[in-house]
C-alpha positions in Angstrom: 0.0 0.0 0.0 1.5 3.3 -0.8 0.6 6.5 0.7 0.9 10.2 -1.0 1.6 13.5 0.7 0.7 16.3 -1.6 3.3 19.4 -0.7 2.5 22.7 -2.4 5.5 24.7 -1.9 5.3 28.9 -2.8 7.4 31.0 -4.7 9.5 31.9 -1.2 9.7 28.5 -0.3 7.2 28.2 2.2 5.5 24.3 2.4 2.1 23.7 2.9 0.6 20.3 3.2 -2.2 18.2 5.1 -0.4 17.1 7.9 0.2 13.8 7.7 3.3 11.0 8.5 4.7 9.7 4.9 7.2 12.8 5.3 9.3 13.7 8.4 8.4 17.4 7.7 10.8 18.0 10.5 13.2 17.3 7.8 12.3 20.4 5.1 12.7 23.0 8.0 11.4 24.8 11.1 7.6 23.6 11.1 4.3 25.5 12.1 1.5 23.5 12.3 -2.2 25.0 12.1 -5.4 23.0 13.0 -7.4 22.6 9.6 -10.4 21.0 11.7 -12.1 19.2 14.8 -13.3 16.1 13.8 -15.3 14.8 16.3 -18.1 11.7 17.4 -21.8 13.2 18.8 -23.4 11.4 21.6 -24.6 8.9 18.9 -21.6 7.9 17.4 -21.9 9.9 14.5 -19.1 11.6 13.1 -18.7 15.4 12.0 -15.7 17.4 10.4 -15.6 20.7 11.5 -14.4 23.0 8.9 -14.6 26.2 11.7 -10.8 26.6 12.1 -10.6 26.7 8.4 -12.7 29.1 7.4 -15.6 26.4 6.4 -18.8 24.5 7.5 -19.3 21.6 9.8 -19.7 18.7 7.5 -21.7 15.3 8.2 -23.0 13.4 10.1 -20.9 10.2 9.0 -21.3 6.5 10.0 -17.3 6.3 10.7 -14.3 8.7 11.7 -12.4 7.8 8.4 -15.6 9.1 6.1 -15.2 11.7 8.6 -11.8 12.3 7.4 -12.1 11.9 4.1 -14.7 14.6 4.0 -12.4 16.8 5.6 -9.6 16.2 3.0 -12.0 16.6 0.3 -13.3 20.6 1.8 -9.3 21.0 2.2 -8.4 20.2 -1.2 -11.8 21.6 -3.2 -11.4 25.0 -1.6 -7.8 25.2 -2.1 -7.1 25.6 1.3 -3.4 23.9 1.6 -2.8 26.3 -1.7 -3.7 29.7 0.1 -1.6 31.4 2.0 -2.4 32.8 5.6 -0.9 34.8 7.5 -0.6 32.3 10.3 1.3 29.2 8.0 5.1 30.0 7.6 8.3 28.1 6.2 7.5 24.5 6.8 3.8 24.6 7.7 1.3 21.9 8.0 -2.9 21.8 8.4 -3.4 19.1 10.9 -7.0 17.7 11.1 
């Protein structure tokens, strides 16, 4: 099984990525990591992906935390989030859901 880690790196060479474990990103640099989401059970084991700390919606419910997840990726990557730059993500940065 192989697993991907997409990096978008900008013109300054800042890195931005869903944080993830494929990479030690301890290795490109000094790392600042920014919370993308809460994802989160309800008191019926349904699962949401709260989009708040990105700028975005709380999505779900969900039967599972890894549709959870996968929602949460999807927002990340259909908004362009990991592309954007904020004013909070610097050299070596990471969303981490």
């Amino acid at each position: 099984m192989t697993s991907e880690m997409e990096l978008v790196v900008d013109a300054g060479g800042d890195v931005r990525c869903i944080y993830g474990e494929e990479l030690d990103l301890r290795e490109i640099g000094k790392l600042q990591i920014t919370r993308a989401s809460h994802v989160e059970p309800d008191a019926e084991g349904y699962w949401f992906a709260d989009m708040g700390p990105s700028g975005g919606p709380v999505l779900g419910p969900f039967r599972s935390r890894t549709e959870a997840l996968g929602a949460e990726r999807g927002w990340l990557a259909s908004t362009g989030t990991i592309s954007r730059q904020s004013p909070h993500q610097g050299r070596g940065s990471a969303l981490r859901s």
